[in-house]
C-alpha positions, -999 to 999 in steps of 0.1 A, spaced: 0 0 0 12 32 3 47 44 13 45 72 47 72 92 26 43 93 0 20 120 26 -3 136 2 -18 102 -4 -23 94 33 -63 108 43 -72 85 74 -54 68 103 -65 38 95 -44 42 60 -14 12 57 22 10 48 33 -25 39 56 -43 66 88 -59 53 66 -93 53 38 -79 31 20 -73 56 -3 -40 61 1 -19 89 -19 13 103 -3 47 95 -15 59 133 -17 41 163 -40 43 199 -14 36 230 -24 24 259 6 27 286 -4 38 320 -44 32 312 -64 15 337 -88 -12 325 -119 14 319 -95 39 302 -80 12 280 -120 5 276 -131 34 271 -99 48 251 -100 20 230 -132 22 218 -134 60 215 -100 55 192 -122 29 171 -148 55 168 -121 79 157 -108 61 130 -77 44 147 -72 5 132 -42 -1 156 -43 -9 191 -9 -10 210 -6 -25 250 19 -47 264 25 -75 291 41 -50 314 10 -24 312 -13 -45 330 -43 -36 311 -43 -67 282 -83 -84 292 -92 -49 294 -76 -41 257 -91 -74 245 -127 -71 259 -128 -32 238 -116 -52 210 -138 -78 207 -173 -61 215 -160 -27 192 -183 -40 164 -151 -36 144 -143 -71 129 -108 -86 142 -93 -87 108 -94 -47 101 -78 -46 134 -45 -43 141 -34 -54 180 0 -49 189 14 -68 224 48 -70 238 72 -95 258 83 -85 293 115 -89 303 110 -113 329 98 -137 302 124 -139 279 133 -177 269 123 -194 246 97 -218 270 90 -188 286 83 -164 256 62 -190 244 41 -193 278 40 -155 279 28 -152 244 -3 -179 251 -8 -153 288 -12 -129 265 -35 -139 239 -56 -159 265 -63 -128 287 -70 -106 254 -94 -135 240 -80 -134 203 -68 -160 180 -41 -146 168 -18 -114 172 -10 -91 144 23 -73 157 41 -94 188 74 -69 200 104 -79 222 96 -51 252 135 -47 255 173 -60 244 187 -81 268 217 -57 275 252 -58 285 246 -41 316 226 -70 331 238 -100 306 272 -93 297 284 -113 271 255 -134 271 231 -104 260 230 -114 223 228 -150 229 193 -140 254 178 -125 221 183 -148 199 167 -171 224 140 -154 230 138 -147 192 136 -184 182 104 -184 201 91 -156 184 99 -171 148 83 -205 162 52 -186 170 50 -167 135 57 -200 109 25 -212 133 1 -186 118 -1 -171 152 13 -137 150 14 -123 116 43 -103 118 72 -94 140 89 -66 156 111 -55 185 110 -26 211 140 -1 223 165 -21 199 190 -2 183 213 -9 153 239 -32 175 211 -49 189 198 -52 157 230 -67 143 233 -90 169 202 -106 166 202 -105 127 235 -133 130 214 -161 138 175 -145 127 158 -166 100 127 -142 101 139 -104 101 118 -77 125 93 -59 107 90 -30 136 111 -15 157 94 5 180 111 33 197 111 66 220 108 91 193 98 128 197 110 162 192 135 162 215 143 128 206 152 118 171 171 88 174 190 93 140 212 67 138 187 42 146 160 55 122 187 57 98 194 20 102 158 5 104 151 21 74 181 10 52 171 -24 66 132 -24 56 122 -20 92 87 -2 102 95 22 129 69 32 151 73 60 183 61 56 211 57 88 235 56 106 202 45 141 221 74 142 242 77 158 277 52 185 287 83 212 281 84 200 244 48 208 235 49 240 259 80 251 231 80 283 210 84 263 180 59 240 184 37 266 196 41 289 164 49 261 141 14 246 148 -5 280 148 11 289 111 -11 256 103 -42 261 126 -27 231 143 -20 224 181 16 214 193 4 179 196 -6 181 159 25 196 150 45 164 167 26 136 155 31 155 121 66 156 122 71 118 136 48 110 105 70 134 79 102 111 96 89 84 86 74 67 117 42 56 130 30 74 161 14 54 190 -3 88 211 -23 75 241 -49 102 257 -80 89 273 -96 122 261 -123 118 238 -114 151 221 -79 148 223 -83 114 207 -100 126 179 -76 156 181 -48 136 172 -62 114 143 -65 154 121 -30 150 109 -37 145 68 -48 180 60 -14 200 65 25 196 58 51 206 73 80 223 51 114 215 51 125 247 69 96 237 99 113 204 101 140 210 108 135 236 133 115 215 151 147 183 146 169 213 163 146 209 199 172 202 228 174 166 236 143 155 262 145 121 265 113 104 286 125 66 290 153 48 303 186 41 278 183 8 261 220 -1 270 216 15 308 181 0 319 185 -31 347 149 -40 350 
């Protein structure tokens, strides 16, 4: 389907780029981090409403049966969906991805995953030398699940480019996502840079950055110039870079808010201006994080 360099022809958030597998994923995406049950309920299905296709949670956020249940009464059938769940990293392993995975899917109540991510790289930090050989581990399990039709495509979280290359030495199925903090304030260059040489989907998650980032001058004018908030203005520039934002707001406004990024483009100059924010990172460092 259509290329997210290709903008003019993107009109809804439900619009697809094609994963490195042939698969078709969502242009925009609802996250769900920090969402109890009845805001993952309620946000869910007031993204649905909104036009969002792609539905993000994870092991770690707690809030999977809730996630599930909004899926499966949205009146949306499963396969225009696309539902996106992650590995902790307490369950890497390949027995106990593979347990984690079935967790997973049980308390959601599907059949099948579309998007299945690696939360974190084992790192050096808590591994050592053994980090790369703790992917690839885990990563067997993932392949195992995909040649069984249960997950149709795979991906990884917080990964960048040495991780990448590690894991590539003994992959036989390459990621098809990599999904990473990315924000103004937080471009990530080198791993952007990398994913896309490689054919990987990149998709940001915290795409609107800290509170100081949207409060910015830039941003601020930027967005104005285009009768557009800041948080317009970011998801806008995430989607002109090539990645797939996941925004979360349990805002019914702000929901819809954020799916009105189509109509307007950024220039070059705007861009860039906006790539030239002071580094705000939100989450931890994928090679210092011990949890």
């Amino acid at each position: 389907m259509t290329k997210i360099t290709e903008m003019n022809k993107i009109k809804l958030p439900g619009d697809t780029i094609t994963l490195n597998n042939g698969i078709e994923m969502p242009v925009l995406g609802y996250g769900t981090y920090l969402s109890t049950d009845e805001e993952t309920r309620s946000g869910i299905l007031n993204a649905i409403d909104s036009g969002y296709r792609m539905i993000d949670t994870a092991s770690y956020y707690g809030n999977e049966a809730a996630a599930g249940e909004a899926i499966r009464t949205s009146g949306i059938p499963r396969d225009e969906l696309f539902v996106t769940t992650k590995l902790w990293n307490t369950d890497r392993g390949y027995r106990s991805t593979l347990d984690a995975f079935n967790r997973s899917l049980e308390l959601m109540g599907l059949d099948y995953l579309d998007l299945y991510l690696i939360h974190w790289p084992a790192n050096r930090k808590q591994f050592g030398a053994g980090a790369s050989g703790a992917n690839a581990e885990t990563w067997q399990a993932f392949e195992e699940l995909y040649k069984q039709g249960r997950v149709r495509a795979l991906g990884v979280s917080n990964f960048m480019p040495r991780h990448l290359k590690d894991l590539y030495e003994t992959a036989t199925v390459n990621p098809a996502v990599n999904q990473i903090e990315f924000h103004p304030g937080l471009t990530q260059k080198e791993t952007l840079t990398f994913c896309t040489d490689n054919d990987i989907a990149v998709q940001g998650w915290s795409p609107l950055g800290r509170r100081s980032v949207l409060d910015s001058e830039p941003l601020i004018r930027i967005g104005a110039d285009h009768g557009k908030t800041p948080a317009q203005t970011a998801l806008r520039w995430s989607l002109q870079h090539g990645v797939v934002p996941l925004p979360k707001s349990i805002d019914p406004g702000r929901i819809e808010e954020n799916t009105e990024l189509f109509d307007f483009e950024l220039s070059g100059d705007e861009m860039d201006e906006i790539d030239a924010l002071p580094e705000a990172r939100q989450g931890g460092h994928p090679d210092e994080v011990d949890f």
